[in-house]
VEXBA-990751 format. One line per 4 residues: number of its first residue (from 1); their letters; for each residue x, y, z of C-alpha. Coordinates in steps of 0.05 Angstrom, whole numbers, plus 5000, padded with zeros to 4 digits. Layout:
N
NUM) A) X,Y,Z | ...
end
This chain:
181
1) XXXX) 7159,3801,5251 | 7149,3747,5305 | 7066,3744,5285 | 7079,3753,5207
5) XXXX) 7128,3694,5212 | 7076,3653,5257 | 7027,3672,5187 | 7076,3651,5134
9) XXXX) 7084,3582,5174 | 7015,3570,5177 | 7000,3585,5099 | 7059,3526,5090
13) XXXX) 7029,3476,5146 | 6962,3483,5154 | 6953,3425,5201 | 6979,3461,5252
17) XXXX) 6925,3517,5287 | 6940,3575,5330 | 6933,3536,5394 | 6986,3490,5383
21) XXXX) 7038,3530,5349 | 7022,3568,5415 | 7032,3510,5458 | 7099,3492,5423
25) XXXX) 7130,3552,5435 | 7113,3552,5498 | 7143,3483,5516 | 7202,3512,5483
29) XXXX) 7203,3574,5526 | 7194,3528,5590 | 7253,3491,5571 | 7300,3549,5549
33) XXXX) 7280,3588,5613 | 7301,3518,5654 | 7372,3523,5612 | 7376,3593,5633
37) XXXX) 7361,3578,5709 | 7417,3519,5719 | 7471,3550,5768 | 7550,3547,5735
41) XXXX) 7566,3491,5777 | 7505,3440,5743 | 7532,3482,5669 | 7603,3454,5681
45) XXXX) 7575,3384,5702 | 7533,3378,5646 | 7584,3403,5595 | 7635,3349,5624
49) XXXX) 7584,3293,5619 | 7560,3318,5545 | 7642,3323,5532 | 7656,3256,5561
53) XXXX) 7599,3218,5524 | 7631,3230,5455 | 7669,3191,5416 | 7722,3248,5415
57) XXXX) 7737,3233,5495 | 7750,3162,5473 | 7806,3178,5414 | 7841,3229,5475
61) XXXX) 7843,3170,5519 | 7865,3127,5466 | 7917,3178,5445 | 7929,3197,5512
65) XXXX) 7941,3125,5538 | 7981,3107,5477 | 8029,3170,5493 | 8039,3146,5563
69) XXXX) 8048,3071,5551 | 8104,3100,5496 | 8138,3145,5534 | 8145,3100,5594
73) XXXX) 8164,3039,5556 | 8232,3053,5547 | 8245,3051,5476 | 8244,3135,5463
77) XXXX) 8316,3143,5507 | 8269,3180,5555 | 8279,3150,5623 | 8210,3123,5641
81) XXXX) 8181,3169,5698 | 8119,3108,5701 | 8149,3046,5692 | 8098,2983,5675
85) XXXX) 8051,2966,5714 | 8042,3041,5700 | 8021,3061,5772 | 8014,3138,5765
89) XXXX) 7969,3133,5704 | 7925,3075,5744 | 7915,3130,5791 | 7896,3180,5747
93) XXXX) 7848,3144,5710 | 7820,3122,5773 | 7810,3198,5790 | 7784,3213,5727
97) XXXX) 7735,3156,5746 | 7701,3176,5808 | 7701,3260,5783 | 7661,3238,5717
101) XXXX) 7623,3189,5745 | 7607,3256,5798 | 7592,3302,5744 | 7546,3244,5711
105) XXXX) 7502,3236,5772 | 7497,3310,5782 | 7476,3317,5704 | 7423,3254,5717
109) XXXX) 7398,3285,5779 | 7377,3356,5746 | 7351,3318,5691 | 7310,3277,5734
113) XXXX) 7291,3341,5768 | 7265,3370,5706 | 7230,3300,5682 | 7195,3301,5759
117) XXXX) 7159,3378,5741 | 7142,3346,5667 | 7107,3284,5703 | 7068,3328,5752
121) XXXX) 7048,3379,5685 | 7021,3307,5656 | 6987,3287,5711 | 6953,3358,5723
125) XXXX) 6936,3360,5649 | 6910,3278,5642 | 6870,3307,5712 | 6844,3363,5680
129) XXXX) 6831,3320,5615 | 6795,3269,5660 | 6751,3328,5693 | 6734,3353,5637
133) XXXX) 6712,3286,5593 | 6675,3270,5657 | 6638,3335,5652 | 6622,3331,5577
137) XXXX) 6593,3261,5592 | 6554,3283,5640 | 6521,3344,5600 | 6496,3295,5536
141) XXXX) 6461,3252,5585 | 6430,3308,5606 | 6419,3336,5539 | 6390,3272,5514
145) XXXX) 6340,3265,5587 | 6313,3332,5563 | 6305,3324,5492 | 6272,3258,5504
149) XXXX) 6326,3211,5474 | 6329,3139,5498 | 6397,3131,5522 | 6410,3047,5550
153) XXXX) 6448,3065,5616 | 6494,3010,5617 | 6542,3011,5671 | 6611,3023,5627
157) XXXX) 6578,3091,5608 | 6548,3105,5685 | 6619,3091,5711 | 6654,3139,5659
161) XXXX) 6608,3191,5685 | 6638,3188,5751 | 6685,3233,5774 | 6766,3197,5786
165) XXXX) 6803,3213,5840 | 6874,3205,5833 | 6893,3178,5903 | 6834,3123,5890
169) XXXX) 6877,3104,5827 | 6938,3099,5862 | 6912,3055,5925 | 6890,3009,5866
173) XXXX) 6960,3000,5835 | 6995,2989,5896 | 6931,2940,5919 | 6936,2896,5856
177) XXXX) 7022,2906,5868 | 7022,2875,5927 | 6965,2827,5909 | 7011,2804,5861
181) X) 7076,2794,5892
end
């Protein structure tokens, strides 16, 4: 079924080949596999934080705050059990503060995690990219020596047909940094 629907999508969008409908599903099934590896304890953080960054969490606050300030002011006949300046619920919020801000930078830091192992993967693959293009280079100037074709060897085209190294790249960008500062 799987290569039959892979077919029908194709015959619908043909500007997609087999390589990167391949590809694509296999980003996907990198990320799914990194949902399925996240212990229970980074689950529960990130549901918090996903829970706490919707507009729902505001209206139960709102709701929530409203309640308290009601009930406490008086006017019910219920005794107030926080009188104003509302103490108990300062603390509570305050609480509530430093957990979601917790479960935040526990969400942020597996998610920074995960964007550090998609950095390296571009790196290796601009590398790669680099290697190769270097290579390719490399082979039409030698194509066109042996068939004879006049090829100007300018110096943009010689220094494209060296080979990068990354750590050379960095020591540049943190030459011209300081440089600049």
């Amino acid at each position: 079924m799987d290569q039959l629907e892979t077919e029908n999508h194709r015959k619908n969008n043909r500007s997609l080949n087999r390589v990167i409908v391949r590809n694509i599903r296999k980003m996907i099934g990198l990320r799914v596999k990194a949902e399925r590896e996240r212990s229970l304890d980074e689950r529960i953080a990130d549901f918090i934080t996903s829970f706490s960054g919707r507009m729902v969490f505001a209206y139960l606050h709102i709701v929530w705050f409203g309640v308290w300030i009601l009930l406490n002011s008086g006017r019910f006949g219920i005794k107030p059990f926080d009188p104003y300046p509302f103490g108990l619920l300062t603390m509570i919020v305050s609480l509530e503060a430093i957990f979601l801000s917790t479960f935040v930078l526990i969400s942020q830091n597996r998610m920074s995690h995960e964007s550090d192992h998609r950095a390296d993967l571009d790196m290796h693959i601009n590398l790669l990219t680099e290697h190769e293009l270097t290579r390719v280079l490399q082979m039409l100037d030698a194509i066109e020596d042996k068939l004879g074709i006049e090829n100007d060897r300018d110096s943009e085209l010689a220094d494209l047909e060296m080979e990068i190294k990354p750590e050379d790249v960095l020591d540049e960008i943190d030459r011209l940094q300081k440089k600049m500062r």
